[in-house]
Backbone atoms as SQL, in Angstrom:
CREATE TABLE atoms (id INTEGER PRIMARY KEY, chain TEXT, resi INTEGER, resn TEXT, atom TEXT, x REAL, y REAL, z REAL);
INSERT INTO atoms VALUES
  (1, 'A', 1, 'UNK', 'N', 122.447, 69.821, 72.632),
  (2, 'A', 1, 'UNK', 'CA', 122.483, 69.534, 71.222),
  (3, 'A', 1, 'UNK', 'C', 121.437, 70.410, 70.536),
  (4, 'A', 2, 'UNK', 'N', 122.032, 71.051, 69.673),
  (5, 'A', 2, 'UNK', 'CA', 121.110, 72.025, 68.993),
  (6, 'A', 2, 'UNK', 'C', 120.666, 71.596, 67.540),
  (7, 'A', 3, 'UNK', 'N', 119.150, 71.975, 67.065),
  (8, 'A', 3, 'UNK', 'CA', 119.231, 71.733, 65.737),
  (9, 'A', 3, 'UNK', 'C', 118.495, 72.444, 65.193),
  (10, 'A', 4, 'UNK', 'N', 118.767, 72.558, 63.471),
  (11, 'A', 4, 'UNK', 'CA', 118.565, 73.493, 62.446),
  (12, 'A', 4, 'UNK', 'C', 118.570, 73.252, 61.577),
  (13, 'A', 5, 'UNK', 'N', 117.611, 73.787, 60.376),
  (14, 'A', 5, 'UNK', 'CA', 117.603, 72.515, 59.154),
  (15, 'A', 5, 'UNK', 'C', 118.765, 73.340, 57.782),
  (16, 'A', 6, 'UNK', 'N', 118.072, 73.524, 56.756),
  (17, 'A', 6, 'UNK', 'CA', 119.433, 73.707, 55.819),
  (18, 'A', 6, 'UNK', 'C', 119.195, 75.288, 55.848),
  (19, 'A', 7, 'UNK', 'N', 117.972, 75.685, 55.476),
  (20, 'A', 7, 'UNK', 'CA', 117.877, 77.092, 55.453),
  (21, 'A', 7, 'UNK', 'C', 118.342, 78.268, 56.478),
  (22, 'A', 8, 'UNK', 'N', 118.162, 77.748, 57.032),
  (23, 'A', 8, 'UNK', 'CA', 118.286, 78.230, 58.980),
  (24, 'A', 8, 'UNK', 'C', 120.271, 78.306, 59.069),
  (25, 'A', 9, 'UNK', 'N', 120.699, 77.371, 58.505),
  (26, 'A', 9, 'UNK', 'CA', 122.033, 77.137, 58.592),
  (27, 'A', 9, 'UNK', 'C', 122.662, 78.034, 57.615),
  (28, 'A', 10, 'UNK', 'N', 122.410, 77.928, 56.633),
  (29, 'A', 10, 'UNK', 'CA', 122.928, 79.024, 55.508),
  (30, 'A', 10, 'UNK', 'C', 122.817, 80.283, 56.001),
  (31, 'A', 11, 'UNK', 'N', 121.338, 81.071, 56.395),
  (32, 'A', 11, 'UNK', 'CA', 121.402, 82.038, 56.940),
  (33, 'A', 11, 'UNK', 'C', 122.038, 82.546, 57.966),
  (34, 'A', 12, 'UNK', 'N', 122.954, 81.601, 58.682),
  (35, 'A', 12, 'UNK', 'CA', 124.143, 81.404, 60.280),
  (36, 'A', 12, 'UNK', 'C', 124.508, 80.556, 60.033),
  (37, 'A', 13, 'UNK', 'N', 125.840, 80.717, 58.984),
  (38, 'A', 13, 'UNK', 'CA', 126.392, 79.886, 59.141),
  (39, 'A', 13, 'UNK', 'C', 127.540, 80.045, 59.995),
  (40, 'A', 14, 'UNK', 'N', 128.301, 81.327, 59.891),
  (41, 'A', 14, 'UNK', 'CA', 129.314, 81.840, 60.857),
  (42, 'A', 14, 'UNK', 'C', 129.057, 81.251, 62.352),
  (43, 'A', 15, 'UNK', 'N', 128.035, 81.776, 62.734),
  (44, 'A', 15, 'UNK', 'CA', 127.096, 81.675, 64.243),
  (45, 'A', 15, 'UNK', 'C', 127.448, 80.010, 64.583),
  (46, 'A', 16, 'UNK', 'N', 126.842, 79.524, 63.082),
  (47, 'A', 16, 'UNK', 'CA', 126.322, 77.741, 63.875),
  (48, 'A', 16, 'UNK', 'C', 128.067, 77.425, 64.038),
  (49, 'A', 17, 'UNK', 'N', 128.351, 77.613, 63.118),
  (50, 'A', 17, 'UNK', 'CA', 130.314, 77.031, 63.193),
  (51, 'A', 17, 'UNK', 'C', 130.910, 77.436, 64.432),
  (52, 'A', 18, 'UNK', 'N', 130.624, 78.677, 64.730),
  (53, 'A', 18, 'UNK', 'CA', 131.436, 78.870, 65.663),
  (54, 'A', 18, 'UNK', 'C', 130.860, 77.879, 67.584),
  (55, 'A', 19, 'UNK', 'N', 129.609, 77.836, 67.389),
  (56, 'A', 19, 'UNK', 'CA', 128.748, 77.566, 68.204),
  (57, 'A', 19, 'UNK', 'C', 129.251, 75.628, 68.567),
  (58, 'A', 20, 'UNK', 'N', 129.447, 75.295, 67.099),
  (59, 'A', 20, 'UNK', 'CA', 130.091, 73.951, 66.758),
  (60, 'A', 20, 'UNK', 'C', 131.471, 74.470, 67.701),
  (61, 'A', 21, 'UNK', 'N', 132.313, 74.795, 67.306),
  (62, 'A', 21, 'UNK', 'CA', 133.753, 75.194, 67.589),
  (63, 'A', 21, 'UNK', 'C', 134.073, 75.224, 69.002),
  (64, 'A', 22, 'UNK', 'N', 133.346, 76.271, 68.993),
  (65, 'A', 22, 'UNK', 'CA', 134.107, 76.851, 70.505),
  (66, 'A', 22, 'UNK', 'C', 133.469, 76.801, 71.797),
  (67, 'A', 23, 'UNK', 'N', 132.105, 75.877, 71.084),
  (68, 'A', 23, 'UNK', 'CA', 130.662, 75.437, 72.618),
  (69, 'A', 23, 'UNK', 'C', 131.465, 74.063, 72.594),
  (70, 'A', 24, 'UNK', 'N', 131.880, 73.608, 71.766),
  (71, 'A', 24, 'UNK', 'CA', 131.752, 71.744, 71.624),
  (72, 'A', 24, 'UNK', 'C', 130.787, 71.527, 71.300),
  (73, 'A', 25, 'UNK', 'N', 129.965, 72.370, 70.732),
  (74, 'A', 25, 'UNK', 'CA', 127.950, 71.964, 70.682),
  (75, 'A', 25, 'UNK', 'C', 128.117, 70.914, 69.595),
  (76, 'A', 26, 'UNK', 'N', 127.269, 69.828, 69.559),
  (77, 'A', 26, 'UNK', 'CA', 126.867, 69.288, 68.224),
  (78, 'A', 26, 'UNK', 'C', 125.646, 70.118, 67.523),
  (79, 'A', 27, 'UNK', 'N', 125.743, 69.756, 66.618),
  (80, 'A', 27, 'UNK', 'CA', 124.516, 70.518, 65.653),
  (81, 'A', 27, 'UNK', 'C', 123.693, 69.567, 65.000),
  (82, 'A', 28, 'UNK', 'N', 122.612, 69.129, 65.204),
  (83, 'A', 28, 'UNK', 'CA', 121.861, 68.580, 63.840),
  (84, 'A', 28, 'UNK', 'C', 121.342, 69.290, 62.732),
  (85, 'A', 29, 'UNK', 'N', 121.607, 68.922, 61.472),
  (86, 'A', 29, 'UNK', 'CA', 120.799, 69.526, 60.513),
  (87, 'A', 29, 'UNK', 'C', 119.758, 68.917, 59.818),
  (88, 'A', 30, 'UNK', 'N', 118.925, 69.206, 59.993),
  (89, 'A', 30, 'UNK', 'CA', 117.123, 68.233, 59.848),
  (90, 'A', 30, 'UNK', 'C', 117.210, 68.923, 57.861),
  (91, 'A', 31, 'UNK', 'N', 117.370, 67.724, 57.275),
  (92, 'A', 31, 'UNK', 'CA', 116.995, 68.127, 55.835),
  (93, 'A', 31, 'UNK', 'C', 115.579, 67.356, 55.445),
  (94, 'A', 32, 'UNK', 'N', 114.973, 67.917, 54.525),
  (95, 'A', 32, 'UNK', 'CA', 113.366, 67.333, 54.756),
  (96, 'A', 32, 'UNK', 'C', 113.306, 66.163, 53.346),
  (97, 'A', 33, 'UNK', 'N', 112.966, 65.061, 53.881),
  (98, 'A', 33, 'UNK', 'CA', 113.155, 64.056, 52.830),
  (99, 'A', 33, 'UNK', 'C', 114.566, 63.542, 52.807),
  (100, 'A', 34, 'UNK', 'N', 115.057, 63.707, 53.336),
  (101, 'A', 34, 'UNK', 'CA', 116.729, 63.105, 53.417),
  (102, 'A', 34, 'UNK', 'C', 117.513, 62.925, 54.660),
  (103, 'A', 35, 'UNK', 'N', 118.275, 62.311, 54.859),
  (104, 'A', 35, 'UNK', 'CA', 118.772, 61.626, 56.376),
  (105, 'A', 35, 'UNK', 'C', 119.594, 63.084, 56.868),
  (106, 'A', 36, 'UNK', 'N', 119.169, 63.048, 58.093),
  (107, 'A', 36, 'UNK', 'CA', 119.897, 64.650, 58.834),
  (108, 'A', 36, 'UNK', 'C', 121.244, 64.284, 58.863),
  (109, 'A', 37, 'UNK', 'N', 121.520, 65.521, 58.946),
  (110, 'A', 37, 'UNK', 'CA', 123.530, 65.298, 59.135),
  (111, 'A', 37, 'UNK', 'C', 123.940, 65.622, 60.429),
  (112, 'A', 38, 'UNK', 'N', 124.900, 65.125, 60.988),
  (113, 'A', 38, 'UNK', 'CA', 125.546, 65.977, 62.358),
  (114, 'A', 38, 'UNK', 'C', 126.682, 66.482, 62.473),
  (115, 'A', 39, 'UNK', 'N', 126.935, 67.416, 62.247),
  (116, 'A', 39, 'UNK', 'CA', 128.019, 68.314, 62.601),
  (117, 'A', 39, 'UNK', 'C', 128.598, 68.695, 64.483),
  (118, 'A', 40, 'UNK', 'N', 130.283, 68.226, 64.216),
  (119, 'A', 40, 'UNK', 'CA', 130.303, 68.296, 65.743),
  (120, 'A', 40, 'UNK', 'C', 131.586, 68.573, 65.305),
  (121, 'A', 41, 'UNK', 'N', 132.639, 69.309, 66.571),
  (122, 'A', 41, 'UNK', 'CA', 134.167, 69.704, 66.075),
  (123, 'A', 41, 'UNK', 'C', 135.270, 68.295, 65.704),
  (124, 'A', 42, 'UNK', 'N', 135.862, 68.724, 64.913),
  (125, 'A', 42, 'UNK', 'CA', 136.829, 67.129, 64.167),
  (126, 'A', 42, 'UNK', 'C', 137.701, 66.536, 65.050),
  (127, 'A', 43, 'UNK', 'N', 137.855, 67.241, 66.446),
  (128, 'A', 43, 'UNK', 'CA', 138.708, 66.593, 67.646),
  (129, 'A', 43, 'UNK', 'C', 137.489, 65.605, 67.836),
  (130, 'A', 44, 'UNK', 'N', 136.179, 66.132, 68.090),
  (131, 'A', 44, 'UNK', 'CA', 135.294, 65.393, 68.638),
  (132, 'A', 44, 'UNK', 'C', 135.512, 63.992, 67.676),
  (133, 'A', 45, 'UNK', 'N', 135.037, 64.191, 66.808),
  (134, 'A', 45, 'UNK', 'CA', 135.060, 63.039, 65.844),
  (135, 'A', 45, 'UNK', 'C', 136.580, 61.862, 65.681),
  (136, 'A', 46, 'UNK', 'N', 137.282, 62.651, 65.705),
  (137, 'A', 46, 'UNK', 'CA', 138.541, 61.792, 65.906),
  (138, 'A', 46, 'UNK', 'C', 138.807, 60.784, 66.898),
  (139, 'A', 47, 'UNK', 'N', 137.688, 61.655, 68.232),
  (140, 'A', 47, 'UNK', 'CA', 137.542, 60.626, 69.407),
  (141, 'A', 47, 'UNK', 'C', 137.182, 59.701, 68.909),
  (142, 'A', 48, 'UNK', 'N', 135.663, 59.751, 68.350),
  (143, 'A', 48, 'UNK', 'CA', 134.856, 58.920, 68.866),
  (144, 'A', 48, 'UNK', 'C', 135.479, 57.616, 67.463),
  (145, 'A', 49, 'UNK', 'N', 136.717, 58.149, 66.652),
  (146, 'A', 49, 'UNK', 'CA', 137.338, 57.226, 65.853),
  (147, 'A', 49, 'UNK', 'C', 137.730, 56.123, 66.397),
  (148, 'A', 50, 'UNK', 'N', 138.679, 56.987, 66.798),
  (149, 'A', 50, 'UNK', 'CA', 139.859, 56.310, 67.997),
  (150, 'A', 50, 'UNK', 'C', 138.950, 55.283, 68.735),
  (151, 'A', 51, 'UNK', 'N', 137.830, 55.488, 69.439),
  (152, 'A', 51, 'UNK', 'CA', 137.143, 54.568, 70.232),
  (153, 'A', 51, 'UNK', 'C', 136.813, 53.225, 69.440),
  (154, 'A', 52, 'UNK', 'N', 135.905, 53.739, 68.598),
  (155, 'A', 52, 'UNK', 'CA', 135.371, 52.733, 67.286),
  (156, 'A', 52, 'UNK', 'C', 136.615, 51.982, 67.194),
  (157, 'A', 53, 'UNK', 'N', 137.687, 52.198, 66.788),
  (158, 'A', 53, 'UNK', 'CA', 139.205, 51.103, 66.530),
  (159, 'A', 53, 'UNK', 'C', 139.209, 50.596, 67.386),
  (160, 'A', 54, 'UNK', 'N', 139.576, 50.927, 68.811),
  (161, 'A', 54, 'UNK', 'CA', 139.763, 50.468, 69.752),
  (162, 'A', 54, 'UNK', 'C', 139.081, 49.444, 70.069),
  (163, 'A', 55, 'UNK', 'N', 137.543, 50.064, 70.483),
  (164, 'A', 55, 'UNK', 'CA', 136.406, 48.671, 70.369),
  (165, 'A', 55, 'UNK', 'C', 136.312, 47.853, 69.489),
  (166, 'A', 56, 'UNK', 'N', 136.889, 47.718, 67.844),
  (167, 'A', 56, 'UNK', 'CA', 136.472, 47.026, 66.918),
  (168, 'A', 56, 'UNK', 'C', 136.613, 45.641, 67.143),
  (169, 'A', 57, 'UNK', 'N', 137.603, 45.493, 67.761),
  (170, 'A', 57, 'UNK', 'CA', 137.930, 43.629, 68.004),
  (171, 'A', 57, 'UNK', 'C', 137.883, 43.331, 69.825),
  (172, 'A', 58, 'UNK', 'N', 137.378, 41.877, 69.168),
  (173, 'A', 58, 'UNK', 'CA', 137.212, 41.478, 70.798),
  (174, 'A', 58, 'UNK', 'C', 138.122, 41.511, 71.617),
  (175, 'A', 59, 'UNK', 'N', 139.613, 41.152, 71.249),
  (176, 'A', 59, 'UNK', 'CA', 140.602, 41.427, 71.825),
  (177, 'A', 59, 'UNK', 'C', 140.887, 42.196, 72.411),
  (178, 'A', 60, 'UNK', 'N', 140.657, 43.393, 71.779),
  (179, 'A', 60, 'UNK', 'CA', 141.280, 45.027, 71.957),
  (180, 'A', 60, 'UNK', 'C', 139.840, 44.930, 73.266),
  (181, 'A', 61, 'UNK', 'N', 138.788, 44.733, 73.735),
  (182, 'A', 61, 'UNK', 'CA', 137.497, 45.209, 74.214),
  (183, 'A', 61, 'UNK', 'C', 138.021, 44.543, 75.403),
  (184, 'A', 62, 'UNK', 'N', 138.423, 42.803, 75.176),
  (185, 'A', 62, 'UNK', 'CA', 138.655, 42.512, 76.451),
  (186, 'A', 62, 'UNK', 'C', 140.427, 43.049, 76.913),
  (187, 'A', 63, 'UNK', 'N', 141.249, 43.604, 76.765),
  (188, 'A', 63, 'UNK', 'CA', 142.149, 43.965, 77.496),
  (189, 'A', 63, 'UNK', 'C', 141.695, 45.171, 77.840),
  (190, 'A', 64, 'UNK', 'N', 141.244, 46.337, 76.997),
  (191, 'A', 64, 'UNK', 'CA', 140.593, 47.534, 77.852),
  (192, 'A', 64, 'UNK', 'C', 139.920, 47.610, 79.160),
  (193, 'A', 65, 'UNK', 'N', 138.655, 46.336, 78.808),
  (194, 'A', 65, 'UNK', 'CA', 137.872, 45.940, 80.104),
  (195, 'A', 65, 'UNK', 'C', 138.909, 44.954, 81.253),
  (196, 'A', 66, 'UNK', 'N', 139.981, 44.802, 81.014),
  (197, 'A', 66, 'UNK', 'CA', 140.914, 44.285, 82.240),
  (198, 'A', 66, 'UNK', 'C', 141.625, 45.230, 82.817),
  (199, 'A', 67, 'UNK', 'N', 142.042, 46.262, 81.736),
  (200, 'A', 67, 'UNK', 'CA', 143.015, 47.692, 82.032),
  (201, 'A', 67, 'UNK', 'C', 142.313, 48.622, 83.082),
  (202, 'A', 68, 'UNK', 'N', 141.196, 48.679, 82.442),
  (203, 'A', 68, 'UNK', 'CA', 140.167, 49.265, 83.648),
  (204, 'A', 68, 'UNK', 'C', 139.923, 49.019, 85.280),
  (205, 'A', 69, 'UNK', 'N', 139.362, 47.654, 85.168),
  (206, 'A', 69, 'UNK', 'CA', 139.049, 47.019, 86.017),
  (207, 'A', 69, 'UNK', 'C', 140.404, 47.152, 86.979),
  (208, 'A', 70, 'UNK', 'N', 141.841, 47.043, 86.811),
  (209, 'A', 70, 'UNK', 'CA', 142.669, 46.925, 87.561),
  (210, 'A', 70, 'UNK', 'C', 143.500, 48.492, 88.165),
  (211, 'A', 71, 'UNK', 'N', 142.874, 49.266, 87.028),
  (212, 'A', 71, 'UNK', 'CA', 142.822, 50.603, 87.421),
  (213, 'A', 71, 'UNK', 'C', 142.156, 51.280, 88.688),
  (214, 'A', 72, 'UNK', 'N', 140.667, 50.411, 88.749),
  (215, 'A', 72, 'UNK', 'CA', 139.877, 50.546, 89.391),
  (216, 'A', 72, 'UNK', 'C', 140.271, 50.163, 90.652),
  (217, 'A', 73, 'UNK', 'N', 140.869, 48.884, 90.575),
  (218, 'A', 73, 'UNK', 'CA', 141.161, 47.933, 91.591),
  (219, 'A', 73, 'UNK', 'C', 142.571, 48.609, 92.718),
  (220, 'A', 74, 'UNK', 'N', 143.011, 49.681, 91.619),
  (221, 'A', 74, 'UNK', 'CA', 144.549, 50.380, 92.413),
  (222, 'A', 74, 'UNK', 'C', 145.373, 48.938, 91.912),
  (223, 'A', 75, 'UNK', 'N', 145.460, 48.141, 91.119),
  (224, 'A', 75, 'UNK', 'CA', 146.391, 47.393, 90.754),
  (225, 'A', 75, 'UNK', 'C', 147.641, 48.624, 89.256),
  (226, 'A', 76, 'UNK', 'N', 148.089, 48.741, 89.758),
  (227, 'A', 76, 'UNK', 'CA', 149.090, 49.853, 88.771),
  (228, 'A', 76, 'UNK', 'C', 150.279, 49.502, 89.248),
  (229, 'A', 77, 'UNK', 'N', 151.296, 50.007, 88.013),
  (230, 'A', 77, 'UNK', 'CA', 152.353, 50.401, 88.461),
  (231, 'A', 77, 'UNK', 'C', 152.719, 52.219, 87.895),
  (232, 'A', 78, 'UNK', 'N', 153.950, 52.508, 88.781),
  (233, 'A', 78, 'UNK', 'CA', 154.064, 53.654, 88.668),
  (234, 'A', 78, 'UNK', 'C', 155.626, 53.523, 87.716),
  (235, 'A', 79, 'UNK', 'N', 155.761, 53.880, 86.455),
  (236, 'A', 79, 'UNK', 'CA', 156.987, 53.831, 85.324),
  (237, 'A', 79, 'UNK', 'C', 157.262, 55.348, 85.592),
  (238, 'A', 80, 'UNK', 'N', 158.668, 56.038, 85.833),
  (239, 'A', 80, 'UNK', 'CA', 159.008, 57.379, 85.199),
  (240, 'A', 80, 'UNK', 'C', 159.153, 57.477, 83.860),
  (241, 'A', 81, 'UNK', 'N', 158.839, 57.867, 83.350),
  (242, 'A', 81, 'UNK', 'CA', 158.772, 58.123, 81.869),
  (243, 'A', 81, 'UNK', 'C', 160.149, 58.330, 80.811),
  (244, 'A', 82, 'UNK', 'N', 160.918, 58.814, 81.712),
  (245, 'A', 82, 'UNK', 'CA', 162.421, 58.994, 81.314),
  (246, 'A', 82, 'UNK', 'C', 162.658, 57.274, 81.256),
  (247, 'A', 83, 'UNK', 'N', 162.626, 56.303, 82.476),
  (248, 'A', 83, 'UNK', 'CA', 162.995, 54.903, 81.945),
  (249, 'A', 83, 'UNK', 'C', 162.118, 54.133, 81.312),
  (250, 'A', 84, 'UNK', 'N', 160.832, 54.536, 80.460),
  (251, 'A', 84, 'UNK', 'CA', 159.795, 53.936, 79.284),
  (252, 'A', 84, 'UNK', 'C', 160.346, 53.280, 78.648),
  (253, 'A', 85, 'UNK', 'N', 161.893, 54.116, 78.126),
  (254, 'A', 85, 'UNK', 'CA', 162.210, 53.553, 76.466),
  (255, 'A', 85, 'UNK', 'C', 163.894, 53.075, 76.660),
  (256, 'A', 86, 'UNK', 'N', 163.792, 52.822, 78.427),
  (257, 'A', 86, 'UNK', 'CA', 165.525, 52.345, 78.418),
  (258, 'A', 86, 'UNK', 'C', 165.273, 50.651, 79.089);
């Protein structure tokens, strides 16, 4: 995780974006007197959406933590994908 405050960023900004982009790097940007920002690529962020929903309700937390666990356990089944939707 790399960081850089506003000036530093303006002067690279090409550099830091791409560094964001195509490292996966996150970036902090340290602004002085004001809450830093973090810049990270929008797949990244979409994850960590997706997660946040997912986790939001207890429900959703405890079937994940059973889905797992039985994953773990080799409790599965094996579906072909062609008969999913017949």
């Amino acid at each position: 995780m790399e960081t850089t405050n506003a000036t530093e960023l303006r002067k690279n900004l090409k550099r830091k974006l791409d560094t964001v982009s195509k490292d996966r790097e996150t970036l902090i940007i340290h602004r002085s007197g004001e809450e830093d920002i973090v810049m990270l690529p929008i797949s990244e962020y979409n994850s960590w959406k997706e997660t946040m929903y997912l986790l939001s309700t207890r429900a959703n937390r405890k079937n994940l933590e059973k889905s797992i666990e039985q994953a773990e356990n080799g409790d599965t089944v094996r579906i072909e994908i062609d008969k999913l939707w017949k």
